[in-house]
BAPA-970413 format. One record per residue (C-alpha): x, y, z. Coordinates in steps of 0.001 Angstrom, whole numbers, padded with zeros to 6 digits, always signed. Example, Ala and Ser with C-alpha at 12.3 -4.5 7.8 and 13.67 -1.06 7.14 Angstrom:
+012300-004500+007800/+013670-001060+007140/
This chain:
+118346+103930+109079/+118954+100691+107983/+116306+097974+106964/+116752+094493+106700/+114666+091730+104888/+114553+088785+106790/+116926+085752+105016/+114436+082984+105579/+111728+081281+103831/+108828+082260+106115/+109700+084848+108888/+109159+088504+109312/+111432+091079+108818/+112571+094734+110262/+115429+096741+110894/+117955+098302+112601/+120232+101477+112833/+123480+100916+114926/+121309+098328+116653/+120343+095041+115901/+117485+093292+114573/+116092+090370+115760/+113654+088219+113763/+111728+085501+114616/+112848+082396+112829/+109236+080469+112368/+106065+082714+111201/+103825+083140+113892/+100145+083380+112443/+100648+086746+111197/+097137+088832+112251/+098399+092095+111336/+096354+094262+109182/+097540+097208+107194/+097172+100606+107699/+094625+101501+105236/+092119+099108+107181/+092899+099867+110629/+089277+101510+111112/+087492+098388+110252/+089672+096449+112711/+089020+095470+116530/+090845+096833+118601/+091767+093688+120137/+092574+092711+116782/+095401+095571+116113/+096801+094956+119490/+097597+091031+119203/+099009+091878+115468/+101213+094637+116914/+102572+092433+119546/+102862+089667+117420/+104843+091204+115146/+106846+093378+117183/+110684+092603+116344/+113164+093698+118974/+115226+096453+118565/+118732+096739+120213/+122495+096796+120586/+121736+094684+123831/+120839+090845+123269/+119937+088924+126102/+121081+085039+125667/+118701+082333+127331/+119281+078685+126906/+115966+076337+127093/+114965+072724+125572/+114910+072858+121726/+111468+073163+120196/+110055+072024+117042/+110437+076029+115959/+114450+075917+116433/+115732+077017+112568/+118655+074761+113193/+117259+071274+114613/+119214+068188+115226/+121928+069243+118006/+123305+066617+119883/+122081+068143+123009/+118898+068998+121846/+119160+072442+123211/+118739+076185+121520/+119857+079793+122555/+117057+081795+123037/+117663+085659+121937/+115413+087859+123660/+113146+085300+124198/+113336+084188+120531/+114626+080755+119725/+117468+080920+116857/+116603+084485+116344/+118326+085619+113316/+119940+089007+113711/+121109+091084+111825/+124280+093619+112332/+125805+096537+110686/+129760+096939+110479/+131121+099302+113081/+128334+099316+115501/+129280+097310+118713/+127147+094993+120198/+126684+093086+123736/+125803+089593+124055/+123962+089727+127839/+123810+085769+129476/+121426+085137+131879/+122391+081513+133730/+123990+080117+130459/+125140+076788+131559/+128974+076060+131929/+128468+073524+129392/+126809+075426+126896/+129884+078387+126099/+128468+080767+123590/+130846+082092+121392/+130662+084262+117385/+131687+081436+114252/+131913+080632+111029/+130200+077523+111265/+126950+076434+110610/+126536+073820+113168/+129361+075298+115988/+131028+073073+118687/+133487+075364+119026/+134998+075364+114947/+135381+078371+113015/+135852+080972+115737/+135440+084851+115110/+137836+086601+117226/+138221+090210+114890/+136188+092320+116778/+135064+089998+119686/+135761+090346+123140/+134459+087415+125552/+134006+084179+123596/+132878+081287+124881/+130823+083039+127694/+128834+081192+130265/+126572+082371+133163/+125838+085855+133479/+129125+086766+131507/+129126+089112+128753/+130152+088958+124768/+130766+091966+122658/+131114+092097+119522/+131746+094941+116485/+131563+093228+113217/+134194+094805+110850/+135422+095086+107748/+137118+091772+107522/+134055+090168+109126/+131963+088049+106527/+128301+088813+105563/+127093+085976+107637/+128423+084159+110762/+126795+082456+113716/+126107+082370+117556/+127146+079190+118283/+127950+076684+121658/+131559+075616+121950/+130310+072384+123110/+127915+071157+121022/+126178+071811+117863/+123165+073439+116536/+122038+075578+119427/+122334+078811+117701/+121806+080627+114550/+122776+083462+111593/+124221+086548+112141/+123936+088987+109025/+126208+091302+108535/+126006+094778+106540/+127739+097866+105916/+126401+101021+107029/+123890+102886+105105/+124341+105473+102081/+125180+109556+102332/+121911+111372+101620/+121738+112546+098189/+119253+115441+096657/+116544+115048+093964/+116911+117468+091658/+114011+118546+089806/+114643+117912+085643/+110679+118624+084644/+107166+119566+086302/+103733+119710+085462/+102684+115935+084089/+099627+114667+085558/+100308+111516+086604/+104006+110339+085126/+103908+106256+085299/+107161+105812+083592/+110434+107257+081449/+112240+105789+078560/+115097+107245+076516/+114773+107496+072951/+118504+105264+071513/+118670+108402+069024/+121701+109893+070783/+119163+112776+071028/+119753+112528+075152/+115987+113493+075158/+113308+112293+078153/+109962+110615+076816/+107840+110544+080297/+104122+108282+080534/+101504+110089+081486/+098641+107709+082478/+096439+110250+081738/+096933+109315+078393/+099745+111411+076722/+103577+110892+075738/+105176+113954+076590/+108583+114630+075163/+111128+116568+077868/+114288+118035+076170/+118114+117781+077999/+117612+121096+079424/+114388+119859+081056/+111787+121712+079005/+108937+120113+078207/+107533+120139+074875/+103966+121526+075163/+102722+119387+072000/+102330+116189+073244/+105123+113362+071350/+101546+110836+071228/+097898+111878+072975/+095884+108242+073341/+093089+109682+075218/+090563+109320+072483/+091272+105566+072162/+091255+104702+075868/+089092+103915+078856/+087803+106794+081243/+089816+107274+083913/+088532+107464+087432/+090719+110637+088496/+090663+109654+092085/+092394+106615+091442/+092971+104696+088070/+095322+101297+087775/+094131+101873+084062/+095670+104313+081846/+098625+104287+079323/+100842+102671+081511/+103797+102245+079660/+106705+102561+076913/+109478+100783+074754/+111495+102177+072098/+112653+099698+069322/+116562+098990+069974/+117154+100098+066419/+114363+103270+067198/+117275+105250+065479/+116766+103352+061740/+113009+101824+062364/+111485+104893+064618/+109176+102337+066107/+108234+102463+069808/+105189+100098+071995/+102811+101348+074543/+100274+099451+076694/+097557+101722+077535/+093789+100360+078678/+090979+100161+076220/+087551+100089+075961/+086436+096526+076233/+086529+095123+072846/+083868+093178+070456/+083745+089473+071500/+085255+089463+075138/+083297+088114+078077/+080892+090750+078679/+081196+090739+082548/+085130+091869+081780/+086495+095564+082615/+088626+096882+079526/+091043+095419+077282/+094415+096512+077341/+096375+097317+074139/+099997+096503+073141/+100330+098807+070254/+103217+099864+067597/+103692+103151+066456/+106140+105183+064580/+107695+108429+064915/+106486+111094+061868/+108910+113418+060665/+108919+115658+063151/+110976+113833+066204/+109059+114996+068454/+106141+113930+067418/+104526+110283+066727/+102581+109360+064322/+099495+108656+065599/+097723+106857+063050/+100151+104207+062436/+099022+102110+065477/+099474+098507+065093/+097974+096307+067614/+100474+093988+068682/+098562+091979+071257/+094908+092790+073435/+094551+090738+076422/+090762+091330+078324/+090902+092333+081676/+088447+091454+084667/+088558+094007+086663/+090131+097410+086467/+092694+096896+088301/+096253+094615+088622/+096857+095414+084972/+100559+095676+085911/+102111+098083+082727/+105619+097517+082161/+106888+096964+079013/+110414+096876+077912/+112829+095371+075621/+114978+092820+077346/+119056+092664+076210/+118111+089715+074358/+116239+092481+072034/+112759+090659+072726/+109497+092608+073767/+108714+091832+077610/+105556+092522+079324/+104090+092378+082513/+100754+091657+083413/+098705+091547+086621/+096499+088805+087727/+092906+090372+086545/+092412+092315+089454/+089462+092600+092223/+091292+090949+095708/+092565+087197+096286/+093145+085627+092302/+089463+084408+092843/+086387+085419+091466/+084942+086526+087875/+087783+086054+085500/+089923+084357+087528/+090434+080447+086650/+091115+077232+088964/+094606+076055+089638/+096638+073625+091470/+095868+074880+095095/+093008+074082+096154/+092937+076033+099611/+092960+079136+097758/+090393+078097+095221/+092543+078615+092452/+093794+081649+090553/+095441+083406+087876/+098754+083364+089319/+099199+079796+088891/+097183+078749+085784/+099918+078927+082489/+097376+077171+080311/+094010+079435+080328/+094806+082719+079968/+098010+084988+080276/+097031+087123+083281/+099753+086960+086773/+102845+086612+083594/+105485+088490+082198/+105407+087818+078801/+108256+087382+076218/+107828+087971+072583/+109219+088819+069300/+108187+091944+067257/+110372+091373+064613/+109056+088105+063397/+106066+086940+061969/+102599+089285+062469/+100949+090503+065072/+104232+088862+066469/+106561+085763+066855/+107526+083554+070353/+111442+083289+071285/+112191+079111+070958/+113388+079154+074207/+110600+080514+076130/+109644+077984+078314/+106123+076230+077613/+107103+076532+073811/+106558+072757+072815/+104787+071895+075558/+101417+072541+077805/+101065+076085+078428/+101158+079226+076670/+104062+080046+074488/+104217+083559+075328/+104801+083064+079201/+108017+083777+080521/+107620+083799+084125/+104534+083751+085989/+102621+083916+089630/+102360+087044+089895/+099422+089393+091840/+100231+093280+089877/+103813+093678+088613/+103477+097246+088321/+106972+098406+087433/+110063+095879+086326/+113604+097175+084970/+116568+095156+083442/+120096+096222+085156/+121798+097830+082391/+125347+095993+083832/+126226+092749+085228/+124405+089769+084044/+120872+092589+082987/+119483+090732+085450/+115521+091455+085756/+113940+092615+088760/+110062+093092+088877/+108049+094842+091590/+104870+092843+092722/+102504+094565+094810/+100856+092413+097533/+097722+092457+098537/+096917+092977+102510/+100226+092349+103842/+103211+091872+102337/+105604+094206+099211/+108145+092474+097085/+110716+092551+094201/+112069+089297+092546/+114886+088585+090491/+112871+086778+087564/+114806+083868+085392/+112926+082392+082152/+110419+079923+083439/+110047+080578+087236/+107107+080528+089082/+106984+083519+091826/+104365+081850+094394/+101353+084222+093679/+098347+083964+095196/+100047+080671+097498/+102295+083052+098564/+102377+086535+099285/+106182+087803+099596/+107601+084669+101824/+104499+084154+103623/+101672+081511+102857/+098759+083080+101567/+094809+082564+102606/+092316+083728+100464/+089849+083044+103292/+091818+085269+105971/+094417+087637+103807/+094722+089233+106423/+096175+086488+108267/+098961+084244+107141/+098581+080890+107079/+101000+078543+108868/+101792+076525+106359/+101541+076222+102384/+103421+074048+099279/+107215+074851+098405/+106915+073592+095127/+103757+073521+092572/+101214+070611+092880/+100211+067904+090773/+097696+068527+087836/+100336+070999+086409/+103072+071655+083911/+105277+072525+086073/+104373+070024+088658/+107287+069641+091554/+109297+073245+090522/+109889+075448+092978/+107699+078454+093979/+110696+081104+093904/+110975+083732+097084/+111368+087007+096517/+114838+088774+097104/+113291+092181+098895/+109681+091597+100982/+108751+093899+103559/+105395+094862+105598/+102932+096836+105029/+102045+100220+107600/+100334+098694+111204/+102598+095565+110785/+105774+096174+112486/+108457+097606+110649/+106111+098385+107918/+106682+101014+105322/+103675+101356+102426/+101479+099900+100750/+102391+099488+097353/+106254+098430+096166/+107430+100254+093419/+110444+098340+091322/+113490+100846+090418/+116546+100258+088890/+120279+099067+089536/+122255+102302+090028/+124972+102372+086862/+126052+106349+086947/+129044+107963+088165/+127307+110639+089722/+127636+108556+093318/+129780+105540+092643/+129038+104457+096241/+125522+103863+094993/+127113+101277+091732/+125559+098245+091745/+123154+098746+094290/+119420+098502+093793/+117069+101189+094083/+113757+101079+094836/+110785+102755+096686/+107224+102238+098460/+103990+104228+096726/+103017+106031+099970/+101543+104725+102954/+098218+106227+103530/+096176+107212+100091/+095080+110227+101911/+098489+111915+102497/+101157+111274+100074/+103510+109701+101879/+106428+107720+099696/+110040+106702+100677/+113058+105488+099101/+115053+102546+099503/+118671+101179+098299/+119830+097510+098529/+122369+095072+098748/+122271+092646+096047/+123193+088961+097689/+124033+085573+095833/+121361+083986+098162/+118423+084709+100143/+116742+087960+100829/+118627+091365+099905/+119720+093687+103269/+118232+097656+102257/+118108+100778+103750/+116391+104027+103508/+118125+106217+100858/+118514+108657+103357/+117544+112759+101254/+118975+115947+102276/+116638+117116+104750/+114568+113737+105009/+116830+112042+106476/+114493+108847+106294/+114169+108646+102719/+110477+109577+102873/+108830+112120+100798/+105563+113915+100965/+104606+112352+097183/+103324+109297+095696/+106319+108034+094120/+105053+106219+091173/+108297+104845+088663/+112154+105399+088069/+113330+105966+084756/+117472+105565+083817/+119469+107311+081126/+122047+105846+079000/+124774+107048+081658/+123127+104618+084296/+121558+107731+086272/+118065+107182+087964/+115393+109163+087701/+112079+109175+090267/+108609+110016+088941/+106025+111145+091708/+102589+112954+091639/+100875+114921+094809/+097556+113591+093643/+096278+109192+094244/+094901+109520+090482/+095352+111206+087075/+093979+114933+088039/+096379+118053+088261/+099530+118862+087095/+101727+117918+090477/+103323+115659+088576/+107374+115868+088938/+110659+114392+087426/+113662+114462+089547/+117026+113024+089260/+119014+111567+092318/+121986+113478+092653/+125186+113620+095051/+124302+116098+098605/+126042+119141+097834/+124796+119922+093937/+123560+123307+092726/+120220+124384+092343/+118428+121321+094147/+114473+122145+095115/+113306+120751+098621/+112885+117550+097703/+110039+116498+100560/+107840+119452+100439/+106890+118563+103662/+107385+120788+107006/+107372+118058+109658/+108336+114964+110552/+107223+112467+112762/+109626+109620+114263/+108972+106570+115751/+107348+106540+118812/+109702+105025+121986/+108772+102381+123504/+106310+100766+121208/+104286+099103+122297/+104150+100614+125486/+102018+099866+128691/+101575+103249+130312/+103420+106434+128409/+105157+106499+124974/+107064+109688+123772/+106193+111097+120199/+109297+113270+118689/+108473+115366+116133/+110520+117991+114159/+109716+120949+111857/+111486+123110+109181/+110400+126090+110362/+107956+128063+112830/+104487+127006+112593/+101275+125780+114221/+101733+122306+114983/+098864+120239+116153/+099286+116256+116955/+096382+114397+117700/+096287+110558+118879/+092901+108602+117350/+091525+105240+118159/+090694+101998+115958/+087146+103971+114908/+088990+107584+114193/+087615+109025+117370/+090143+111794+118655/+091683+110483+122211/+094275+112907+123060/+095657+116346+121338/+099229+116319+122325/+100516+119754+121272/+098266+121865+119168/+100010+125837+119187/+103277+127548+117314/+106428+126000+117665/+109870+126767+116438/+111916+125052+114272/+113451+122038+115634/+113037+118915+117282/+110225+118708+119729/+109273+115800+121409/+105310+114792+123203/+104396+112588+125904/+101182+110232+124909/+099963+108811+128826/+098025+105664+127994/+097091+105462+131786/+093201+106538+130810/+093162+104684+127590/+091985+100827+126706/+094492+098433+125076/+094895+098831+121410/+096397+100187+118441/+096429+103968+117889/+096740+106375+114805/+099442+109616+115785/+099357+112286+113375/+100910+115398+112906/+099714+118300+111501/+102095+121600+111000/+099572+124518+110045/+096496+122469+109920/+097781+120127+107134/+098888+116639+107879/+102373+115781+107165/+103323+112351+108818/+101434+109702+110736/+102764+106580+112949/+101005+103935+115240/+101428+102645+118542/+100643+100370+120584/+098992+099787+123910/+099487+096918+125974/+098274+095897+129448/
């Protein structure tokens, strides 16, 4: 399956598998809500955000041609026309190598020949004829076309006659093999993160938010006394759900000689911070005792304490950059929008300010850059960029909502790629430079941001920051990845979770690729799925599904929290059964080529549910389902309030693919909830969509 982020500033995004995507190439006011708050939606609500959003899948494309509107993504033809692409004007589409598609026209004037280019603007330069049958087509003719291996990563639909009347055409190769994850260690609580000791000692040092450091050998044992226990110097944790916690780990580039290693865990509020504030969290140094496998734990230096609003958006990572300084990552305070106790005024008025934007208050919505080995509690690089000027010398890059997890490609350039979850609508990663501002809370992923309606984007919003700032006139920097969040279209979770740039040999055709993955989408049914993409000079990244040996869709029935990499470049994926710190479901696996030895199930899930067909639909949709084996399978169909509508199979079934009619013939417009239960326990959900 693959899935593909949208390449503009503002639109929506989706997917497509041997089909294409279409995308719509201005943001409609988005009035989609996610999953998690369907229940407190209208009905009427859901339904207009489903439509709305609805991209449209196919290896079919019918080709319109009407007056040019002020939406057209390529303006200023000399004919002051546009194709229209399923009804979309200048859709942008986007194509995967080997898959054929057909270009239907309906009454395409003789003047107006449409025709696959390399141009920009078209009339009729830079023809594609590898893989292209029927160029130039007019009236109810027909165009295929099967982009190949030869055929660039982006061309156009074009006119032959005149210019600007069509748009991009993004071309990527086809998705990756499934691989396995093979289990390396079990029974953490919670495991936030991994780090490698540089001892040569090839051991595993996994972050358990729960409050310990627990050391896992090569052969996968782990150590049952704890390498650092925290717990007594930390917050409670709420063992539902906690963003607070020791959240993460760094080991000193020369750990080997110094045996000093950082942690950021979440304090008790200290003496002298705003009283109304949550916690404090704690960027401490410690050093390993003689044992090396143990730390020890009274040699805690407090690097830096920043006070925290609210409990959560505390974001966690820290790491030591290949320039050998200390980064950090912080959320934006916490509670919902960037406003409220804690949270300062900025440039943007319409969203009444925020941490996000402010570089001169406090350090909340940053990643920070510092120095350890300088002067105490620690020193500032020279080059990081308010040093000398307003703002606060240990910024590096800022406007950001909760960058949970961030990693530094350990090839290439090392580029850095943070994870920022979004708030009602929107998941993204950005590739983060020294000084640049990532849009938070004006924008959420490439969409303008309200704080009055999050749940709604706006129209419009600022490209660059505002006057009454440092940075006044700089860019507010787009993600690379963005997608939407479950009961948007094409949505897949609810919380982003940053990975790392594949560097192993275990499956070169991974190298260079990013992985990446979603939390889970639904806190009531772990629910988390894995992702791989395309790294591109420009724009937003292509990415599919990392498609597992028996999930096919990349989705397993865990909350997949962090990756971890060893020093060969392998990746490593850190999930828990449980939303907070309680139990010991906590696993470590390691992604591995299909085909090696010993590999656990890696879903531990019996069913699966696919996408419903059509969606929306305006009288019957079919719901295929398939198990791993005979059991009771029960799927029930619930409205916008949880009430039970239908019960479309509920008895023993075989092993297989099944499939389920849902008749909407009895049933108001709206959005509905389809679950699937395989011996009374839930394993998958989807929605659909009535229309009338």
């Amino acid at each position: 399956m693959r899935q593909e982020s949208a390449l503009r500033a503002l639109p929506g995004r989706g997917r497509s598998e041997a089909r294409g995507l279409l995308t719509r190439p201005r943001p409609a006011p988005a009035t989609c809500t996610p999953l998690a708050r369907l229940l407190a939606r209208s009905t009427a609500a859901l339904l207009a955000a489903a439509l709305l959003a609805a991209p449209a899948w196919a290896q079919t494309f019918n080709v319109t041609v009407a007056a040019e509107t002020p939406n057209s993504p390529n303006p200023g033809g000399e004919f002051a026309e546009s194709y229209f692409v399923d009804g979309v004007e200048g859709a942008e589409l986007h194509l995967t190598r080997g898959v054929t598609y057909t270009f239907q026209m309906q009454n395409v004037p003789l003047k107006h020949p449409f025709y696959i280019s390399t141009s920009a603007t078209g009339g009729g330069v830079g023809v594609v004829n590898d893989g292209v049958n029927g160029n130039f087509a007019t009236g109810n003719g027909v165009l295929t076309f099967t982009p190949g291996v030869t055929t660039p990563d982006l061309v156009y639909y074009q006119c032959g006659s005149h210019t600007r009347m069509g748009w991009r055409l993004y071309i990527s190769d086809p998705g990756p093999e499934p691989v396995h994850l093979q289990e390396i260690a079990a029974g953490f609580v919670s495991p936030v993160g991994m780090s490698v000791p540089p001892d040569g000692s090839d051991r595993f040092v996994v972050v358990d938010l729960l409050g310990f450091l627990r050391v896992v050998m090569p052969d996968g044992t782990v150590l049952p006394t704890p390498f650092l226990d925290l717990r007594d110097r930390m917050v409670v944790l709420n063992t539902n759900y906690s963003e607070r916690g020791l959240l993460g780990l760094a080991f000193h580039p020369d750990y080997a000689n110094n045996g000093k290693f950082y942690v950021y865990y979440s304090a008790p509020l200290r003496a002298g911070a705003p009283p109304d504030f949550n916690h404090t969290s704690h960027i401490s140094e410690f050093v390993v005792s003689g044992d090396p496998n143990v730390a020890d734990a009274s040699s805690e230096r407090i690097v830096m304490q920043v006070d925290q609003p609210q409990s959560n958006h505390n974001g966690g990572t820290i790491a030591f950059g290949p320039d050998g300084y200390l980064y950090i990552s912080l959320g934006d305070g916490g509670g919902a929008d960037d406003v409220g106790t804690g949270h300062v005024p900025d440039w943007y008025a319409v969203n009444e300010g925020g941490n996000g934007q402010d570089v001169t208050d406090n350090l909340l919505g940053s990643i920070l850059r510092i120095d350890v080995n300088g002067a105490q509690p620690y020193a500032i690089p020279a080059d990081n960029p308010f040093v000398g000027r307003d703002g606060l010398d240990e910024i590096y890059a800022y406007g950001f909502r909760n960058p949970w997890r961030f990693s530094f490609d350990q090839g290439g350039t090392n580029d850095l790629l943070v994870g920022d979850a979004g708030q009602d609508l929107w998941e993204e990663v950005s590739l983060v430079t020294n000084g640049g501002n990532y849009g938070w809370n004006v924008l959420e992923g490439t969409h303008c941001f309200s704080t009055a309606t999050p749940e709604s984007s706006l129209a419009n919003c600022p490209t660059v920051v505002g006057a009454g700032h440092p940075d006044t006139g700089d860019p507010l920097i787009a993600p690379v990845i963005e997608y939407p969040h479950p009961g948007i279209a094409m949505g897949h979770g609810l919380v982003v979770v940053a990975g790392q740039v594949y560097r192993g040999s275990l499956i070169p055709e991974l190298a260079g690729r990013y992985i990446f993955a979603d939390w889970s989408d639904s806190f009531g049914a772990p629910s988390g799925q894995l992702f791989v993409a395309d790294p591109r000079p420009d724009g937003l990244w292509s990415f599919n599904t990392l498609p597992l040996v028996g999930a096919p869709n990349g989705t397993i029935a865990r909350y997949i929290l962090a990756f971890g990499q060893d020093t060969a470049g392998e990746v490593y994926v850190l999930t828990t059964d449980n939303a907070g710190p309680t139990g010991e479901t906590g696993r470590m696996f390691r992604i591995v080529p299909e085909g090696t030895a010993n590999e656990p199930a890696p879903t531990a899930t019996r069913g699966r549910l696919e996408p419903a067909t059509p969606n929306p639909f305006s009288r019957q949709t079919t719901i295929r389902y398939a198990i791993d084996e005979p059991a009771r399978v029960t799927i029930v169909v619930s409205d916008a309030l949880g009430r039970t509508v239908a019960t479309l199979a509920d008895g023993r079934a075989g092993a297989g693919a099944h499939a389920a009619v849902l008749d909407g013939s009895s049933l108001p417009a709206g959005v509905y909830v389809v679950r699937l239960l395989v011996d009374g326990e839930e394993t998958a959900h989807r929605t659909v969509a009535l229309a009338r």
